[in-house]
N, C-alpha and C positions, 0 to 999 in steps of 0.2 A: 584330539580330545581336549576337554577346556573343563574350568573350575568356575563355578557360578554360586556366588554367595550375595548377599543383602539380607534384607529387613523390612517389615511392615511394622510402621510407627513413626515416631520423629525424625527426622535428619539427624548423622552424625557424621561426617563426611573424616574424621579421625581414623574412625573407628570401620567405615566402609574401605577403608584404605586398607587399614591394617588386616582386615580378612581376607583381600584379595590381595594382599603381597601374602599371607599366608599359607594359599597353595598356587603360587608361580611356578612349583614344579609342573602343577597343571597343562600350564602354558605361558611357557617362554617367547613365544612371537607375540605377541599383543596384550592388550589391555584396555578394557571401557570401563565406563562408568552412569548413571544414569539416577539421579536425584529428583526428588518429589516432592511435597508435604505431606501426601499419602508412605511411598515408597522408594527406596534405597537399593539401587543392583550394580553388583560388581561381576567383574567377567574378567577370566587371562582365556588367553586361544592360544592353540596349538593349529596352527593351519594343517587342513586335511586337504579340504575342498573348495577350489575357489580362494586360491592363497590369497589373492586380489579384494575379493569384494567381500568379502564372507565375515568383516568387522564387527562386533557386539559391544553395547547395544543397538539392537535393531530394530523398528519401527516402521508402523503402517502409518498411512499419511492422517489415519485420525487417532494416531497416538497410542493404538497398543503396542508395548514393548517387551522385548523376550531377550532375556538370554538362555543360553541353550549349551548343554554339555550333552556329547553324542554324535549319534548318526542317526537318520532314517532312510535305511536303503530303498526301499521305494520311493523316493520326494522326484524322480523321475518322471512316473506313472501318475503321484497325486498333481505334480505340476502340471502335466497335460492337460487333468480333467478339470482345475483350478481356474488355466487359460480358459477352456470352453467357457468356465462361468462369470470371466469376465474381470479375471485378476492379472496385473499385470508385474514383472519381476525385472528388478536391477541386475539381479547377480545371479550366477550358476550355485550358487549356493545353497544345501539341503536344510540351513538355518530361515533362511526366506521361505521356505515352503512349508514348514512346521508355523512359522508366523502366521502366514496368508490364509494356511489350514485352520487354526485357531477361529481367525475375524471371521470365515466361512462358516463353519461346523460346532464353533465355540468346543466347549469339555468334549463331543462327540467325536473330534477327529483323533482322539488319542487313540481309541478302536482299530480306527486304519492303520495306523503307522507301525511298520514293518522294521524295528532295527532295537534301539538302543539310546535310553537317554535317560536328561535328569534337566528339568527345565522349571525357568521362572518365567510367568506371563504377568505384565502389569494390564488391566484394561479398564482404563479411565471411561467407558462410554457406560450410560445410564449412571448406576453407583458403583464408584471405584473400588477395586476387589484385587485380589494377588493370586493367581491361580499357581500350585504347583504340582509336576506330573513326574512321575516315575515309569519307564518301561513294563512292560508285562513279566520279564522275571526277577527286575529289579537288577540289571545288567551295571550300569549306573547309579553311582549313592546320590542320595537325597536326603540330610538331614536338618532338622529344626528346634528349636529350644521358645518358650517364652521367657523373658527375663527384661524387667524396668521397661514395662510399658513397650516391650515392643516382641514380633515373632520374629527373630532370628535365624535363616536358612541357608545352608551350604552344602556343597559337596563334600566335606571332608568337616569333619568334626573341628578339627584342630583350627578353624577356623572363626566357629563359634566362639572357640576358648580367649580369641581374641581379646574378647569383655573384659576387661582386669576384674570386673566386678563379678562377673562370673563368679558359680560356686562350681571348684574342683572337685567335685563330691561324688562320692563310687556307689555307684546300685549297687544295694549288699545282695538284692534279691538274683540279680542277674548276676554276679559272682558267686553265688552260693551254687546255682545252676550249672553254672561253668564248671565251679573247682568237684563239685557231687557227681554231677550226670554227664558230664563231655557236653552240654548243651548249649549254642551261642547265636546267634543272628534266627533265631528261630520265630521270633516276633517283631514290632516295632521299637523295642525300647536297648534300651545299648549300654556300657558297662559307667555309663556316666548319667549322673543320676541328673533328671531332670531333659535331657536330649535326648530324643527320637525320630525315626526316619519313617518319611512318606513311603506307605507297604509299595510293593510291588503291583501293578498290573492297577494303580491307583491314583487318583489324585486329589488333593486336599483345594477348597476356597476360602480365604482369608476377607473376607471384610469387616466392616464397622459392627457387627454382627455375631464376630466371633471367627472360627474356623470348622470345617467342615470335612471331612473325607471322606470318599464314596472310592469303588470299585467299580472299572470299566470294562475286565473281562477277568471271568472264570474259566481254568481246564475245565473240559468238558470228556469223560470216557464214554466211547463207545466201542464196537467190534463190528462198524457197516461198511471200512473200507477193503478194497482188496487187496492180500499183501503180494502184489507186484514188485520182484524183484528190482522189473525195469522201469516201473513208478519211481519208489526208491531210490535210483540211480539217475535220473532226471530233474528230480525233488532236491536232492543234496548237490546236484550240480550247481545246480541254479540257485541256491542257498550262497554255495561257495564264493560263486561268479558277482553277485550283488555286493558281496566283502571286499572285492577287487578294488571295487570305482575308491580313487585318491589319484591326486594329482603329488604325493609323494610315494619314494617307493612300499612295497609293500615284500613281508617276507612271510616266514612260518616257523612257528615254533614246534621241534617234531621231539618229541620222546621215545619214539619207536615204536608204542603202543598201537593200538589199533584204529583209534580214532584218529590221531594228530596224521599219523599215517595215510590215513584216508584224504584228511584235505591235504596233504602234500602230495597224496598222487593224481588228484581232482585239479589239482594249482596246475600240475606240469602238463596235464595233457587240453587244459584250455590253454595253456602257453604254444602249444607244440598245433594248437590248433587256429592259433592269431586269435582268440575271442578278443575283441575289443577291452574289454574292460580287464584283460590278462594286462594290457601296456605296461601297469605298475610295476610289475614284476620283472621290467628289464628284460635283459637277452637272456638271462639263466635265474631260475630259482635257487633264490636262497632260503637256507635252513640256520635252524640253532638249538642246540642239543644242550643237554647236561650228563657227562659221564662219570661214573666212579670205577675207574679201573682196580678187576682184582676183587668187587665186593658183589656180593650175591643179586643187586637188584642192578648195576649194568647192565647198559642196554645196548652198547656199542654195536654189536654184530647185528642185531634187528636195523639198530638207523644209519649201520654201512650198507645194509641192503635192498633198502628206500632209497638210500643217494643213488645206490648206483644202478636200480631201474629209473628213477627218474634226470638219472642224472642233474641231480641238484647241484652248488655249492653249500658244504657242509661247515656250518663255525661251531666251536664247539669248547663249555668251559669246562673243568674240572673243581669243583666247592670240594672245601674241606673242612673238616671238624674246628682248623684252626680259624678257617676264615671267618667262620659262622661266629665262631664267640665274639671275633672282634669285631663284627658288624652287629652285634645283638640289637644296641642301643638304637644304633640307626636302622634298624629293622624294623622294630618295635614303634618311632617314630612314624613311620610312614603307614604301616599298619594299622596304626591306631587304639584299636583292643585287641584284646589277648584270643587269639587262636588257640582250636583244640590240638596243633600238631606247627612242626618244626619244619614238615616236610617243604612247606611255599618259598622256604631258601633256595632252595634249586630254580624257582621261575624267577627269583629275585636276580640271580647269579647271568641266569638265561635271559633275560630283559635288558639288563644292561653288556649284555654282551651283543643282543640283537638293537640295540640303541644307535652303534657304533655305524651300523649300516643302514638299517632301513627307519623308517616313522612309523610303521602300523606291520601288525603281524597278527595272521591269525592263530588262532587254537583250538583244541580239543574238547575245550571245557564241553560238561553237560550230556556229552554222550555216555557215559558211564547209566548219569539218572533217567536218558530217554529209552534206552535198548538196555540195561540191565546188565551191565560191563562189570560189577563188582561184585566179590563170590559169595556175599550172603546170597544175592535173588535166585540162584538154583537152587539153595535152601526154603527159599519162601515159596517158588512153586514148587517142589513137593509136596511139603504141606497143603499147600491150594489143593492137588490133587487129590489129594486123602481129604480133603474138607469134602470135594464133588464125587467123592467114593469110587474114581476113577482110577483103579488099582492094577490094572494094564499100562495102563500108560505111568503110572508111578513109579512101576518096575523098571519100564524101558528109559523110565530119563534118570532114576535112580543110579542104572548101571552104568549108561553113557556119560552122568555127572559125577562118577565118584572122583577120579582125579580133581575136582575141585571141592566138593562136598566130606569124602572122609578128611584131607586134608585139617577143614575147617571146624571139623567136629573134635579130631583132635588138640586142634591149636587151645578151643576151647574148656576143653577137660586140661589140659595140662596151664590153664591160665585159673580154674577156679582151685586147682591142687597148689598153688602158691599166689593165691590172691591175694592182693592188699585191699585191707580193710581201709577203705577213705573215707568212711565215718569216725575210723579213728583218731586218723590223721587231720582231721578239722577242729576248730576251739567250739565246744559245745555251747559256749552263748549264742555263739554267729549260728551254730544249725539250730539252735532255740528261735533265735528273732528271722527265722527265715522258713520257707518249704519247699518244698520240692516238686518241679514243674511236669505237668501233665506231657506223658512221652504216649502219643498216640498211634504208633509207625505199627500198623499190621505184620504181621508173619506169613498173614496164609490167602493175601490175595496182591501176586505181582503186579499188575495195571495199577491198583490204587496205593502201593508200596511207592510206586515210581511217580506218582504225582507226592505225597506226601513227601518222597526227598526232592526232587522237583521246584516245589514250591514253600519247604519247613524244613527240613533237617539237613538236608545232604548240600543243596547247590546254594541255596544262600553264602553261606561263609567261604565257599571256593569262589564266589565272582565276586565277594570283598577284595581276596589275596588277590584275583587276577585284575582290578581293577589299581589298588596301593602299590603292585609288586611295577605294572607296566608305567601308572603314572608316576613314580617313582624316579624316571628315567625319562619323564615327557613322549610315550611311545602309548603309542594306540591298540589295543589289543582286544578283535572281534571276533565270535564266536558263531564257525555257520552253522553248528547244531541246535544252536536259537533260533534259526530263521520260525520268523509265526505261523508259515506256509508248511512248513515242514512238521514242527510241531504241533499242531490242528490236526497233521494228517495221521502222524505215529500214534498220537493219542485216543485214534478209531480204528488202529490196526487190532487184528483178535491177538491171545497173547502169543497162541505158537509162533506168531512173524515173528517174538522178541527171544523168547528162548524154545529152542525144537531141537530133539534126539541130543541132548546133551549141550547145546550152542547158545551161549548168550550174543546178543547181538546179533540174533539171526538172518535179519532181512537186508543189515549192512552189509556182510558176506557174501550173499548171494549177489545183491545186488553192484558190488564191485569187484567182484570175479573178474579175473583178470586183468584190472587194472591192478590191485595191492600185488605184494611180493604174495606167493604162496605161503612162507613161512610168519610172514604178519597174518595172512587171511586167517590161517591155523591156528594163531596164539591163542594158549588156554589159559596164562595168568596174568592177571591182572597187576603192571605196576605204575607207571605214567611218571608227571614229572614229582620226585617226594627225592627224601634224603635218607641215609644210613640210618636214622635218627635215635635208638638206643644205642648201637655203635659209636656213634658220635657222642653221647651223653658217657659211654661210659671212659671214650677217650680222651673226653674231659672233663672228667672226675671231679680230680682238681677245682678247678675253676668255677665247678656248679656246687662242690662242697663248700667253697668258700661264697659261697651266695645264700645258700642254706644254713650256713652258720654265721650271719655277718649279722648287724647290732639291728638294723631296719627288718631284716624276714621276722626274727625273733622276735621283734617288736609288734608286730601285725597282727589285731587281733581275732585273724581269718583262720589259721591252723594254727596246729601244737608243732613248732619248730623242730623240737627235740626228735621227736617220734617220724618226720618226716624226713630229716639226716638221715637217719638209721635208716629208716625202711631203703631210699635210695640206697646206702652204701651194698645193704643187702640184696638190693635188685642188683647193680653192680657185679657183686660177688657171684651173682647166678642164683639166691638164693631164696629170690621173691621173684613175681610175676614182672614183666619190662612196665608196668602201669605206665601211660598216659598221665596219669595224675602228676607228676614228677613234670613233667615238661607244662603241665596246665599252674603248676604254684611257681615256675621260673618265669613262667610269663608274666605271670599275676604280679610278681614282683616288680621286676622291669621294669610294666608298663607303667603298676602306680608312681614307681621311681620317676618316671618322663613326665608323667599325664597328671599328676593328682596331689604329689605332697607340697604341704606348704613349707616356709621358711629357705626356700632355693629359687624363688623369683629370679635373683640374679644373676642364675644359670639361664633362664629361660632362651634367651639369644643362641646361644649353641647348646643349649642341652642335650639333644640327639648325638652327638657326636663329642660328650666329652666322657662317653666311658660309663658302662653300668656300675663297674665295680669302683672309680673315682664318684660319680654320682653319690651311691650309697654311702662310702665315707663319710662327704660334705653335707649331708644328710644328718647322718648321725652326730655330727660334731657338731652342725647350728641348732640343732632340735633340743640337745641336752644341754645347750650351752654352758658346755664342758670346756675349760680354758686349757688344759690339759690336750683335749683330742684339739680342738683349735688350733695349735702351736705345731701340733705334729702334721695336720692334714693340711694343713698350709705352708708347713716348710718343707716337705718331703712328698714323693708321688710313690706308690706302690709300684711292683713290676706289671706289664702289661695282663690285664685280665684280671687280675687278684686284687681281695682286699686291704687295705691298711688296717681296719680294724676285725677281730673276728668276738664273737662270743661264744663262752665257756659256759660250765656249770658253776664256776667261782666267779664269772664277773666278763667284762670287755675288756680287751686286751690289744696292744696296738702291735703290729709287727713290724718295726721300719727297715728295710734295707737297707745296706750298709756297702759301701763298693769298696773296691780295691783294684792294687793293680793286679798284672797276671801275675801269679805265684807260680815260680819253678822249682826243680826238684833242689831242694839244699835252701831255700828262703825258709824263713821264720815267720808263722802263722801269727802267733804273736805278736811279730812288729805289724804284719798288714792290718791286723785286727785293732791294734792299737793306730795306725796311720787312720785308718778308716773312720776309726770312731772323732777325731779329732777334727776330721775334714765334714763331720755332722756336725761336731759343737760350731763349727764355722757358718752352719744353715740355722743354727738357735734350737739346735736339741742339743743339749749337751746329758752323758751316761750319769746317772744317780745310783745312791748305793739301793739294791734290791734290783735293780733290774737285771735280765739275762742276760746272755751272749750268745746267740747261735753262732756256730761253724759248722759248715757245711764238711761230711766227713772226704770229699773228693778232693775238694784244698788240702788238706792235710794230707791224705794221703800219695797227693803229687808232691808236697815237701820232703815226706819220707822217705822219695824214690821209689813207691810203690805201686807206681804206675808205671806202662811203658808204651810203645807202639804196636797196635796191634798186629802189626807184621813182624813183631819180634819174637813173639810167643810163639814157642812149637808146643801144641797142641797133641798129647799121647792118642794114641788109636782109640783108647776107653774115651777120652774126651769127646773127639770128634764124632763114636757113633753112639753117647749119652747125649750131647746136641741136637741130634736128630727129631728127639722128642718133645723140644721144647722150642716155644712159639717163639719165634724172633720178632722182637718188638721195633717200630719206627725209633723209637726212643733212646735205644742204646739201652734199659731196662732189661733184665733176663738173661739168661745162657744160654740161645740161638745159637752163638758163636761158637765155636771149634775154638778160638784163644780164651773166651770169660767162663765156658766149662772147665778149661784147663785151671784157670785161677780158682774157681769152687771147688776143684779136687784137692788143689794143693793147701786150699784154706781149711778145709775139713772131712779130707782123706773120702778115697775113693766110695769103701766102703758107706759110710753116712750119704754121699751121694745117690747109689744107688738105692739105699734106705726110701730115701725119702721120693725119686722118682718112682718106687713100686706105691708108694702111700700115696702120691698123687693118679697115678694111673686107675687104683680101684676105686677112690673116692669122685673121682672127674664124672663117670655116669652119673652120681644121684646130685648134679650142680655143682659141687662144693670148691672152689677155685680158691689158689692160693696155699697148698695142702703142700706143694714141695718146701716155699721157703718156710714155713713153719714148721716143717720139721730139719729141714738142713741148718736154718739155724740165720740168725741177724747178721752175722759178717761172711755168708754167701750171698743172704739178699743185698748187704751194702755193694758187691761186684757192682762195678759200671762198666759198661761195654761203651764201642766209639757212638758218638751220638750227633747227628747232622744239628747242626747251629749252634753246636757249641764256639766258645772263643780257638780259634787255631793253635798250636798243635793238636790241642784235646778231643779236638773230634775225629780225631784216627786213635785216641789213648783207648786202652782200657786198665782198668786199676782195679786191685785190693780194696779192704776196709783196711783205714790207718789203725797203726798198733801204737798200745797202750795211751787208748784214750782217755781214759782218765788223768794220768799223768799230765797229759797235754793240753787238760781243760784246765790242771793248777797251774802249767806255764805261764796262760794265758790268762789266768783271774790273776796272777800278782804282778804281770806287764802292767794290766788297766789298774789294778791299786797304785802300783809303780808313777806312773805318768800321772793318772788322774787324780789318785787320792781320796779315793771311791773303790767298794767293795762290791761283785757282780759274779751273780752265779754264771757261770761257763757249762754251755750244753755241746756236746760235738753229735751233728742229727744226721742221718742218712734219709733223707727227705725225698720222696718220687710221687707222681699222679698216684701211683697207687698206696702211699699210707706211707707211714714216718716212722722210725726208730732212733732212740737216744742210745747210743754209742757210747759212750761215756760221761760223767757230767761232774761239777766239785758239788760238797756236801747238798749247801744250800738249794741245789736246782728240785724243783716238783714236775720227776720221770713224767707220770700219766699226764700233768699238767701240759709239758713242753708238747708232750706227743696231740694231744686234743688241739692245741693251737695250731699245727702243723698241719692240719686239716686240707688245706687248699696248696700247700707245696708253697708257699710265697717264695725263698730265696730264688736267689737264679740261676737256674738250668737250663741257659741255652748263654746266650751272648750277651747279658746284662752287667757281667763282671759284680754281682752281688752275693758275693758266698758267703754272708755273716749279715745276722740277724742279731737286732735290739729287740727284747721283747718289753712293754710296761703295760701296768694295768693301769684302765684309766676309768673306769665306773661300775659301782658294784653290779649294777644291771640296764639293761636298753630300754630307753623312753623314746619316743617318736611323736614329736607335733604334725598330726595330719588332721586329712580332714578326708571326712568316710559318711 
């Protein structure tokens, strides 16, 4: 796959440069270039085909010129008929035959071609013009901008942006869509105001004249083919076998699911059959999965039993919740705009794990939108049936789809019973200066459902991810449920070939009978490659509360901050709907952080990868050119993932950590926290009178010997089978344990223990989470159990809440008057992903204050050695210079 950008207008050979080093992820083997007084084209390659000759730019010998991102799996077949007409070819290359095709057929060869692409044609003969074409479902981007006299066009946005002159400027209309209705790539126009991309199945002409876009084909439905199983089974073969031809290897990305499944056992048995164009694939098929062991939508046992009919080689990663936040930024980057869902981390993860071995891999994508793989469309035909009063046949797919259909009805009633209102949660100027877009997806006729996500809702924005996610990692990723042959032919089957007696995906079924495992053949639900993704959101709380409440969200004049913290904490807690919306304003954030704000130009160079929540800081510290935040975000870095600054309802407040050495039992908190702060006046913050002191209450309570080895603890018989009931958390959080129930009993007597697990046990049906430590009390929830990454020994400790916290907060405010000479209130906090408690504090400290700052957990909980926190205010409210 390859990255093709340029420009129709003046030469700027700078500025041609800089768009094409901009996506060399693209393609890392090569580089052209091609200048004009008309037009400007830039090109990276990634050799597929023709590693040799297959160079861009390339050229017919009376000068028209193309680069070319893509494939066209038939340039085979069109080469043949090309030769009869009298054309002759340098290179085995499918780039010369998309060329030759053009000079031939002009705009009309785009009809024939069979694959996948995004190309620039210069053609200087008669009056010179700039053609640009798009695939038929838009497989490959293609986008373009006017801006200073010239049109502007690339595969990837970020390219565009090259322009310093450029405006970073956000379609409010297209974010208003997004963050209202889940709606995104549903048009030509894109989250960046003034860029848009050549439609699908289209292509635009560029001359002195202006620009121009027309459509080269339209889905067409009918119900005049026949639905032949063993059609079907012939059709998707040879779909498949066309994705093979690379002169690099070739793998498969499998999820287990039914589709990906399908071309991995299609892959093996033209392996196992020598097809020619199998070679790529080496002496054994490879695979690459994504598992989450232990969580409801693993897939492990489905793609242990693909491997082992096909005897594949299996690679396989495992993504975690942790992984995910640290790669946000660089996610986000390469993505480009804000996605309605989290889940394409899993292909991101699987990409660069299939990178390692092969260059091109296919997938699954699209089967879902062609054969009706996703469990509303058994919902939509019913309804069709009841529209055609066919109420026999209603009954019988009614009974055979309820395993999928009550399912879905429920999910639904139990989502409008704790809905979130996300008209709430948006700033009513922005839904003033904005509307709401036309959602025209049918319920009650499947065939025209399936073109409508097809071609508008559903497959657009999944072949952005699978296009950002594979180029990502310079790896080619083709899809044979695209083939044009195939889809021409589904899109004339009648519906029953797609769903019959209960069976989505009916005709695939049949039709690879006895090639799939029988327990893939069978599978009724729907999940592919996605992520735990409220799971993940709520297990890191933390870290998306401190994004929700940092000075930049609060600043944005898209939603009402306040009201969108809460609502999250309360989906968290179980006690709102899991809304999408929550993951659609974390994007939104991100992305404007990477893509849009002004005043951080100098990050531009590494911006992707220096960190969303560093990002944002630097952010808010140059935008309010606050000399105060300045001094601290530039002598200090926060812990990994979290804010330096948060905002309150009193104002923004900086959190700095604060290190130390390890404290053991008999050390003085005191001295570490007076060492600590000392070793920051030495980085140019030095402690002022009014500011706080966090101390983290697990320091303290290791000083007081209040901790011990968790194998030291003998746990009473009530302990061990009051443990039973309670979730044991990764974290070292909660009394899982047989030794941290031990220490809850002995902190606040058996009795009150059992109290409080009967209060949580009746409240747990209607949601309500959280119901034991609130009633057992703040120094059962301070327990810490042993916790993996913590500093050594402590990750086998478990400890008490430290006693007489108060006392130990005035130890510790007249050490720092002592040394410093400066007056500071002293908080001792028991701080976790799930919510913070003040422990003790001397007079001056503001409780609800400490607690609301404490929001994102910033001190350090695992191996950062920061168990003390400086808190300052540094402005009574958040300003943000952008540009929207």
């Amino acid at each position: 796959m390859c990255g093709i950008d340029g420009f129709w207008g003046p030469p700027d050979h700078a500025l041609l440069r800089a768009m094409t080093d901009a996506q060399r992820h693209r393609g890392p083997d090569d580089e052209g270039f091609f200048e004009s007084p008309h037009v400007s084209l830039g090109f990276r390659r990634l050799g597929i085909i023709d590693l040799a000759g297959g160079a861009q730019p390339m050229a017919t010998d009376d000068g028209v010129v193309i680069v070319y991102n893509g494939e066209v799996y038939n340039y085979r077949e069109l080469r043949t008929e090309l030769e009869a007409l009298g054309h002759e070819f340098r290179t085995r290359s499918d780039t010369e035959v998309a060329l030759h095709a053009y000079a031939e057929w002009g705009v009309g060869c785009f009809r024939r071609f069979n694959g996948m692409w995004g190309l620039a044609i210069f053609d200087p003969r008669d009056e010179p013009k700039l053609v640009l074409a798009r695939d038929h479902f838009g497989i490959k981007p293609l986008f373009y901008a006017e801006w200073n006299g010239r049109l502007v066009f690339a595969s990837e946005i970020k390219a565009i942006l090259q322009d310093p002159t450029f405006p970073r400027a956000v379609n409010e209309q297209r974010l208003y869509e997004y963050l209202g209705q889940g709606l995104f790539d549903h048009d030509e126009a894109t989250f960046f105001e003034g860029v848009r991309q050549i439609p699908a199945a289209s292509y635009a002409v560029v001359d002195a004249g202006g620009m121009r876009v027309e459509r080269y084909w339209t889905p067409t439905l009918a119900t005049d083919a026949a639905a032949d199983p063993a059609e079907f089974r012939e059709r998707f073969e040879r779909a498949v076998e066309r994705r093979l031809v690379a002169d690099v290897p070739v793998g498969v990305c499998l999820s287990g699911g039914l589709d990906s499944s399908s071309i991995c056992a299609v892959m093996a048995r033209l392996l196992a059959d020598r097809v020619p164009d199998a070679v790529s694939l080496g002496d054994r098929l490879k695979t690459f999965s994504a598992t989450f062991p232990g969580d409801p939508i693993d897939e492990t046992a489905y793609i242990d039993r693909v491997v082992e009919m096909t005897g594949a080689q299996s690679s396989r990663v495992q993504p975690t919740s942790q992984d995910f936040v640290r790669e946000l930024e660089a996610w986000v980057w390469h993505i480009e705009e804000p996605m309605v869902s989290s889940a394409p981390y899993a292909m991101w993860a699987v990409m660069r794990l299939a990178r390692e071995q092969v260059t091109v891999t296919l997938d699954g994508q699209a089967g879902d939108e062609l054969l009706a793989g996703y469990d509303h469309y058994p919902y939509v035909y019913l309804r069709e049936l009841l529209r055609r009063r066919q109420y026999r046949v209603f009954a019988a797919e009614a009974w055979k789809s309820r395993d999928i259909v009550v399912p879905l009805a429920r999910r639904r009633l139990r989502q409008r019973r704790h809905a979130v209102d996300v008209g709430a949660l948006l700033d009513p100027a922005f839904a003033r200066r904005s509307h709401r877009a036309r959602d025209e997806r049918t319920n009650q006729d499947v065939k025209r459902r399936l073109v409508q996500d097809l071609t508008t809702y559903s497959l657009p924005p999944l072949l952005r991810y699978e296009d950002r996610m594979s180029m990502a990692f310079s790896l080619e990723s083709r899809l044979p449920f695209l083939d044009q042959e195939l889809v021409d032919w589904i899109l004339r089957l009648p519906v029953d070939a797609i769903i019959d007696s209960g069976w989505t995906r009916a005709i695939l079924r049949r039709g690879l009978r006895g090639i799939l495992p029988p327990e893939i053949e069978q599978r009724r639900k729907k999940i592919g490659f996605t992520t735990p993704e409220f799971r993940w959101y709520r297990a890191r709380r933390a870290a998306l509360n401190g994004l929700l409440s940092s000075p930049t969200f609060v600043a944005r004049p898209w939603w009402n901050a306040a009201a969108v913290r809460t609502a999250f904490q309360q989906a968290c807690a179980g006690e709102r709907d899991e809304s999408m919306f929550f993951w659609r304003a974390i994007n939104a954030e991100i992305w404007a952080r990477v893509y849009v704000d002004a005043g951080l130009r100098g990050l531009d160079d590494d911006s992707w990868h220096a960190g969303f929540a560093r990002r944002g800081d630097l952010l808010f510290a140059r935008a309010n050119g606050n000399s105060e935040a300045s001094t601290l975000v530039n002598a200090v870095r926060a812990n990994l993932g979290k804010h330096l600054f948060v905002t309150t309802t009193d104002g923004v407040y900086a959190r700095v950590p604060v290190r130390s050495q390890l404290i053991e039992p008999g050390d003085s908190v005191a001295t570490a926290a007076r060492d600590g702060l000392a070793q920051l006046a030495e980085h140019g913050v030095k402690v002022t009178d009014g500011d706080v002191l966090l101390v983290g209450e697990k320091a303290l309570s290791i000083s007081q010997g209040r901790g011990a080895p968790v194998d030291s603890i003998r746990p009473s018989r009530a302990a061990t089978v009051l443990s039973h009931f309670v979730t044991r958390t990764p974290s070292g959080i909660g009394l899982g344990r047989p030794a941290t129930m031990q220490l809850a009993i002995e902190e606040a007597g058996l009795g009150r223990i059992v109290y409080a697990a009967l209060a949580a046990a009746v409240t747990r049906p209607f949601g309500r989470r959280g119901t034991f430590y609130r009633v057992a009390g703040a120094r059962v929830n301070a327990i810490d159990g042993p916790t993996p990454g913590t500093l050594p020994p402590y990750d086998t400790w478990a400890s008490k809440a430290p006693a007489d916290c108060d006392g130990a907060a005035r130890t510790i405010e007249e050490a720092v008057r002592e040394h410093f000479g400066v007056t500071v209130g002293v908080a001792i906090v028991d701080v976790n992903d799930l919510g913070a408690e003040v422990l003790g504090a001397t007079d001056a400290v503001d409780r609800p204050l400490v607690r609301e700052l404490l929001v994102d957990n910033p001190l350090g909980q695992g191996d950062e050695r920061t168990p003390f926190g400086l808190v300052r205010k540094v402005a009574s409210e958040p300003r943000l210079a952008m540009r929207s």
